[in-house]
Structure formats: structure tokens, C-alpha cells
C-alpha positions in Angstrom: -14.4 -17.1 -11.4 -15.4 -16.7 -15.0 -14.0 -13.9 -17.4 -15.5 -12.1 -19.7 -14.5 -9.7 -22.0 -16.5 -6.6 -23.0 -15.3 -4.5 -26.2 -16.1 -1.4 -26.6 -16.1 0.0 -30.3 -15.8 4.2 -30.0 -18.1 6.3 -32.1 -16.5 9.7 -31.0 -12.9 10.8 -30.3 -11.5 9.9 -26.6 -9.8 11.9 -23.9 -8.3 9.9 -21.2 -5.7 12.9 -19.7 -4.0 12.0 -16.4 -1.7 13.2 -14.6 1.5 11.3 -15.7 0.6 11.9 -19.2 0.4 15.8 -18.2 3.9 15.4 -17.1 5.4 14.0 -20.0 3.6 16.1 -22.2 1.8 13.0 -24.0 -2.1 14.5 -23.8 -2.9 12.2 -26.4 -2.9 8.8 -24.8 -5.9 6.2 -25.0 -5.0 4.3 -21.9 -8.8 4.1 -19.6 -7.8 2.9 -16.0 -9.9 0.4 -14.1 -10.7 3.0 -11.6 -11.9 5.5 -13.9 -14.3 2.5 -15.6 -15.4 1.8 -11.6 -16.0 4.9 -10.9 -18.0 6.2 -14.3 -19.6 2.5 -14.0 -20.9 3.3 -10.1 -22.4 6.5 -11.3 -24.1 5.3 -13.9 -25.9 2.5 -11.7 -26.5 4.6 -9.3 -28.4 6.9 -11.0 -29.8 3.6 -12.5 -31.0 1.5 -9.7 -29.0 2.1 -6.5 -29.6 -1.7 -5.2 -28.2 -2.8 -8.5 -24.8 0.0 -7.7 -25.0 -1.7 -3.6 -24.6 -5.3 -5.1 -21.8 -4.3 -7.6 -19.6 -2.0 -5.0 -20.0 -5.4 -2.5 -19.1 -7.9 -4.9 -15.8 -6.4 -5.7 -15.3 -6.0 -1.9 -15.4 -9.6 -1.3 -13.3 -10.0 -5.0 -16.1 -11.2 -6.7 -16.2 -8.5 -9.6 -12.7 -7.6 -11.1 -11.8 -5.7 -14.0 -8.9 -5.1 -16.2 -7.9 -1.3 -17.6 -9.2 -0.7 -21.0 -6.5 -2.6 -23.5 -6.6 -2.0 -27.1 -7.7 -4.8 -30.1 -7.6 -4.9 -33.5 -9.7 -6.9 -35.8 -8.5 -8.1 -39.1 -8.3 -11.2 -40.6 -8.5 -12.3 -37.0 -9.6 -10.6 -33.4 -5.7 -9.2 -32.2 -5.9 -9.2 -28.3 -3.6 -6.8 -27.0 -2.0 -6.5 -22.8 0.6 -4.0 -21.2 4.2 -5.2 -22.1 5.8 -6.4 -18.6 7.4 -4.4 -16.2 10.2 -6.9 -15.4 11.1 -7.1 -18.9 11.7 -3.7 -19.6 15.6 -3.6 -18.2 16.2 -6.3 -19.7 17.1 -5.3 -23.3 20.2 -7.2 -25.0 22.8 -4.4 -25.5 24.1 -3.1 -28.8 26.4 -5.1 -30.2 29.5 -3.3 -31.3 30.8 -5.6 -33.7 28.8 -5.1 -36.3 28.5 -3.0 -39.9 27.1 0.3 -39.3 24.4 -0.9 -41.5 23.3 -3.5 -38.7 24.4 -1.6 -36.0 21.7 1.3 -37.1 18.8 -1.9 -37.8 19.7 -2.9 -34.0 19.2 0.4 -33.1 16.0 0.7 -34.2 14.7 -2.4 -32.9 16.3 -1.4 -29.4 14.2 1.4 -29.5 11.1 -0.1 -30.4 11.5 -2.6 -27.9 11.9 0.6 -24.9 9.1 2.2 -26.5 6.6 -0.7 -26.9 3.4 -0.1 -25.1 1.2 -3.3 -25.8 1.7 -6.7 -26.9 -0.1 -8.9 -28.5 -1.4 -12.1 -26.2 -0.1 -14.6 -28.8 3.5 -12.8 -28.9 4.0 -13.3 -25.2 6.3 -16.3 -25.3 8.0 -15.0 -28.1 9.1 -11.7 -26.5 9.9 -13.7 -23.1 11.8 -16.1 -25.1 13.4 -14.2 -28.2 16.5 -16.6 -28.5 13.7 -19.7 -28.4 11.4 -18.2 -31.3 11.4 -19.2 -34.3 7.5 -17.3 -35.1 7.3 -14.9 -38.1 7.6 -11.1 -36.6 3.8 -10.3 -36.3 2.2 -7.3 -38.0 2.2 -3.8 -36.0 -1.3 -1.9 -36.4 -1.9 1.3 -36.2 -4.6 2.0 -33.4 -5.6 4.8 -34.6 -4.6 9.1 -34.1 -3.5 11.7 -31.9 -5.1 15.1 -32.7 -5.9 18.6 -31.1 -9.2 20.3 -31.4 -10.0 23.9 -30.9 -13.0 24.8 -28.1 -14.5 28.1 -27.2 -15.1 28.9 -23.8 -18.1 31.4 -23.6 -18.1 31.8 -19.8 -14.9 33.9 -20.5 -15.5 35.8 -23.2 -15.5 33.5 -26.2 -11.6 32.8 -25.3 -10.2 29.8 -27.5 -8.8 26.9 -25.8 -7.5 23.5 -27.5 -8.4 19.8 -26.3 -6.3 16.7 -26.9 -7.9 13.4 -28.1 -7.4 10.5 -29.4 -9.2 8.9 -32.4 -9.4 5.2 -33.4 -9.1 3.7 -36.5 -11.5 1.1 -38.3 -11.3 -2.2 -36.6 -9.5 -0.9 -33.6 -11.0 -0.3 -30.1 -10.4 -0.8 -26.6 -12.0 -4.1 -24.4 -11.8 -4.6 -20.9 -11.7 -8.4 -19.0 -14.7 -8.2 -16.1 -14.0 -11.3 -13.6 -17.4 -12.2 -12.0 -18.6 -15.0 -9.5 -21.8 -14.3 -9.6 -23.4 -14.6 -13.7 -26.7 -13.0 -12.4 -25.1 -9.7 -11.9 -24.0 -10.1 -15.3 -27.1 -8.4 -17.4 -27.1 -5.6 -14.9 -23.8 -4.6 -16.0 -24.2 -4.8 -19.7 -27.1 -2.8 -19.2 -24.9 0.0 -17.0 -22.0 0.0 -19.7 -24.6 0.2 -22.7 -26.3 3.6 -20.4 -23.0 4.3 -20.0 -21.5 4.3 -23.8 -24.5 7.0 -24.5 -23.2 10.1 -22.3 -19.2 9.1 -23.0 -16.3 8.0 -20.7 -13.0 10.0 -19.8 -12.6 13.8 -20.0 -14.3 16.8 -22.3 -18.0 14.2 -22.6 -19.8 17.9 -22.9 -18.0 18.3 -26.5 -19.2 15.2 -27.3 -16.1 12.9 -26.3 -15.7 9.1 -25.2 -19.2 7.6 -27.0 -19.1 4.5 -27.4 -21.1 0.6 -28.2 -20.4 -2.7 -26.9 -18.8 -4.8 -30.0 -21.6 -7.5 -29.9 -22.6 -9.8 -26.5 -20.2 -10.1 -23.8 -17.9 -13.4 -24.7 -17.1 -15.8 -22.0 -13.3 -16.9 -22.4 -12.4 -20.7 -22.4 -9.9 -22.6 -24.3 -12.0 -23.5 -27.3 -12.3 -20.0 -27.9 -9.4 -20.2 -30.2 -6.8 -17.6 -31.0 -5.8 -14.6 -28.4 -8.8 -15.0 -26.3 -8.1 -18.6 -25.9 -4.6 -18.3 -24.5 -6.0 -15.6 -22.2 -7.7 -17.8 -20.9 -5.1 -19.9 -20.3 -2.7 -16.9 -18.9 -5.9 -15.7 -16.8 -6.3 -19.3 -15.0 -2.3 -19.5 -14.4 -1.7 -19.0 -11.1 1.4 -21.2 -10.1 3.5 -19.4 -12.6 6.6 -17.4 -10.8 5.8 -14.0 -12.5 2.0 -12.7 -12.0 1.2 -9.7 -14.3 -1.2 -7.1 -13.1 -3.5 -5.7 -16.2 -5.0 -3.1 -13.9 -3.8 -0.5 -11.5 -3.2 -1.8 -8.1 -3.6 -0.3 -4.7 -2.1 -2.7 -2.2 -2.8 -3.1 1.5 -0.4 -3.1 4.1 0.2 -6.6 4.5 1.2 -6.7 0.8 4.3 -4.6 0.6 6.4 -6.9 1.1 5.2 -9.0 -1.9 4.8 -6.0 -4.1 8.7 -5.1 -3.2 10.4 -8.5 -4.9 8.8 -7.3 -7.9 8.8 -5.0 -11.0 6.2 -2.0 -10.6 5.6 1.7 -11.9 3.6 4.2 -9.6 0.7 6.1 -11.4 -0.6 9.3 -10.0 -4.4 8.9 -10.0 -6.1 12.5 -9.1 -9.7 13.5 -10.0 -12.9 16.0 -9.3 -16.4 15.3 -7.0 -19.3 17.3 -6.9 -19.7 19.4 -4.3 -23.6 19.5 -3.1 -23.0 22.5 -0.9 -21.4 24.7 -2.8 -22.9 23.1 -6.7 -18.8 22.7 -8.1 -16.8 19.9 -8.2 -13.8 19.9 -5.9 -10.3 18.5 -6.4 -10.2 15.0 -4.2 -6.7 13.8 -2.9 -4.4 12.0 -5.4 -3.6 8.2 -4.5 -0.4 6.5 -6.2 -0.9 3.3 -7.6 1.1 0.6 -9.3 0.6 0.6 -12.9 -1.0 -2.3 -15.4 2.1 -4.5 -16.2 3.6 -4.8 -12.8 5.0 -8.2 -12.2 5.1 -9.7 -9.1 5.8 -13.2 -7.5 2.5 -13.9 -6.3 -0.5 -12.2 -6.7 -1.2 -9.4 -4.7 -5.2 -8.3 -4.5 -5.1 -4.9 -3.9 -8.5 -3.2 -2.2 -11.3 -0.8 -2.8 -10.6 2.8 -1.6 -13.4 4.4 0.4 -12.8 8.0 1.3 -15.2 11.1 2.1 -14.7 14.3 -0.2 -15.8 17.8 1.1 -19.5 18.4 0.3 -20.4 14.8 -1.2 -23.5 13.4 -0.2 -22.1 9.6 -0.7 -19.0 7.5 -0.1 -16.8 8.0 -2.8 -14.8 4.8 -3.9 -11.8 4.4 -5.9 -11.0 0.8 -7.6 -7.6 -0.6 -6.8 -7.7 -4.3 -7.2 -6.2 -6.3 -10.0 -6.8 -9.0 -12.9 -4.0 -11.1 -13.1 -2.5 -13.4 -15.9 0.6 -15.6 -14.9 3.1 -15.3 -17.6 4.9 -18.3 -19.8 8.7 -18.0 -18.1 
């Protein structure tokens, strides 16, 4: 299989609610699942050529088309590749020691909390924050990606009434690029083509005020080692599969026969909820929620997951819900 990654440089504000964000009260986030990419992507193609949509929903069937959730980059003085920080690593976070000044004791502090509230990771700090007695590296730079903010809508079905929407705004240089697995190169230009159709109407939540526009950041690069730099350890990380900790860098939806696998290893569920159009009665009607295991779950193996297939009330088609996972083996 051959990776590719595809980045995606955002022209308008984004709004990627779920339902765990809803919870925590953190509207703002700019985390894009690989389901909600599959399932924007498949509407798209279909609307586009519907042999074209067949040969894509098939191919990841049979695990010949994978992709990753959307992770954020930053380009500088060099492309910054960025992945969820693992699961497994999370609990493990050196205690405080006592014996310090109160000076240190409060820088300690700090970097304990930074470390529990770290999000992404840069691909070339991976060692380094598996291994922090072993590194001797230079602390890299933290970025910025960019803003949350609130903006005020009027609804004019009810009167005019005001109601606010979250978003999420990027900052120069930053964006969000997703890794696409593929077997088969031909399908390739077909699916440039859908994500470029797709960039123009807008991805995630609120696209009718003009949310979630977006371009792709140049040609589609194939990763290999003489890529140099972040992409070129990907590569490396994408290609390990013998290591003893697989990291998932989408959501995952496991079969059966899985469970035990997934159960040695370190996961987070994910509520994943969401709306289909109803022919009959021209509205979209809630579908059932599915909990999945989150991007950064760490496992022993690698677990493939599966492609949901359900029926929804009213819906003319099958409707399909992505649950299988790119993986990269981490340096332990």
C-alpha cells in the first residue's frame, strides 16, 4: 500500500462540533474524523459519478482505501507534521517531585500540565516524548494553530431570533492534512478531483454561513524515506508493523473477533452521532449514535476495524459510516 498525504489549506473558519466536545463544553475544537471525511467524500462522488462513489465504498471494504482523521501542520522554516499524542502514554506522567524549591516545584507543575493537556505531537518528537530520560533534542517550538471564536447568526424562520456559532479559525501556515492509504493509484485522480468539488461547498457543521471552505495545499505527495523531515519518518512509522505498540490515527470501529485485541490495549470511546435526509418527509432525521475508539489508541497489533452499513428511516441509499484505521507502529 502506498500513502499519500493530502493538505488541506482553509479559506473560511471551521466547525467540527461533536458530541464529546458538546459535553465538555469545548465547541471550538478543529478535530475532522475520518468518518465525517468518508461520509462528506461519498456524497460528493455520488452526486459526481456514482461508479466512481461504487469503486471507492468497495475499495475500503476490501482495505484498499484508508484514511487518517484530519491532523493539523504547520509550515515554517520547514513542513511540521503533527499526530494524536498516545493513549498509553497518557498515565504515565512522572509524579511531582516534592523535594524541590517552590520555584522548580511550580516549573514542574507547569510542564505536568502541559504534558496532560497535550493534544498533538510533532512526528519528529515521538522518540523523544517515549523516551524523555534518553533525549538529549532541543525542546521544539510550540505553534499556535490558529483561534477559537463565536459568531452571531440570525435565524429568520423564527422571527429574526439571534443564535451564536462556534468555530475555529486557522492561522497563516497552519492547516489540517489527512494520510489516504491506497492500493490501487488509478483511483487516485478520482479522489483529488472529489476533495477539490468537495473544498468548494465546505466540510463539518454551519457550510450554509459559509463554513469549512477549503484548497488542497499543492499535488497529493507520496511518502517515502527520501522525503526528508516529518513526512519521511512517517513513512517510516506508517510501514512499522512489527513494533509492540500500533497507534491508530483514526477512529476505529472493531469487529467482534477483535475485542479481545483492542482490550490489552489503551483506547478512548468517541460518541459519533449525525443527521440523514429524509426523502419522505424532505428533513433530515437523527441516525443512531455508534461509539468508537478514538485516534491515538494503542494496541498490540493492529486491529482493522470495518465499514458500517446501516438503513436510516426515509433514505433512498445505504448509509455508511467509516470505522477502519491507519496505523503507525511507534519507536518503544
Amino acid at each position: 500500500m502506498k500513502y499519500y498525504i493530502l493538505q488541506f489549506k482553509f479559506l473560511t473558519p471551521v466547525h467540527f462540533g461533536t458530541a464529546e466536545n458538546k459535553k465538555s463544553g469545548n465547541l471550538q475544537s478543529f478535530n475532522c474524523c475520518a468518518d465525517t471525511f468518508f461520509s462528506a467524500l461519498v456524497t460528493e462522488t455520488a452526486a459526481l459519478d456514482g461508479e466512481l462513489c461504487s469503486r471507492f465504498i468497495e475499495a475500503v471494504q476490501k482495505g484498499g482505501l484508508l484514511f487518517s482523521d484530519f491532523l493539523p501542520y504547520y509550515s515554517g522554516a520547514e513542513e511540521e507534521l503533527y499526530v494524536p499524542v498516545p493513549y498509553n502514554c497518557k498515565e504515565k506522567v512522572n509524579p511531582l517531585d516534592l523535594q524541590l524549591s517552590f520555584k522548580e516545584l511550580c516549573l514542574q507543575y507547569e510542564a505536568l500540565r502541559d504534558h496532560e493537556n497535550m493534544a498533538y505531537i510533532r512526528v519528529s518528537g515521538i522518540y523523544d516524548y517515549l523516551h524523555p530520560y534518553e533525549s538529549t533534542a532541543k525542546e521544539q517550538e510550540k505553534h499556535d494553530f490558529g483561534w477559537s471564536g463565536v459568531q452571531r447568526r440570525l435565524d429568520f424562520r423564527n422571527g429574526g431570533r439571534a443564535y451564536y456559532v462556534s468555530n475555529y479559525t486557522f492561522a497563516e501556515g497552519a492547516g489540517l492534512y489527512c494520510i489516504v492509504g491506497l492500493d490501487d493509484e488509478a483511483l487516485l485522480k478520482g479522489l483529488v478531483k472529489a476533495v477539490e468539488l468537495l473544498g468548494l461547498g465546505g466540510i463539518g457543521g454551519r457550510r450554509s454561513s459559509g463554513f469549512g471552505k477549503f484548497v488542497l495545499k499543492g499535488a497529493p505527495q507520496l511518502l517515502s524515506e527520501d522525503c526528508g523531515g516529518d513526512a519521511g519518518m512517517l513513512k517510516v512509522l506508517l510501514e512499522n508493523k512489527t513494533s509492540s505498540l500500533q497507534m491508530s490515527l483514526s477512529v476505529l470501529c472493531p469487529v467482534q473477533e477483535q475485542i479481545a485485541t483492542v482490550k490489552k490495549g489503551a483506547f478512548s470511546l468517541l460518541k459519533r452521532s449525525g443527521f440523514v435526509y429524509n426523502q419522505n418527509s424532505q428533513n433530515f432525521e437523527k441516525r443512531s449514535s455508534v461509539y468508537m475508539l478514538k485516534a491515538g489508541s494503542c494496541f498490540p497489533e493492529r486491529v482493522e476495524g470495518r465499514l458500517l452499513e446501516f438503513t436510516a428511516l426515509g433514505a433512498q441509499h445505504a448509509v455508511y459510516r467509516y470505522g477502519k484505521a491507519v496505523y503507525m507502529g511507534l519507536p518503544v
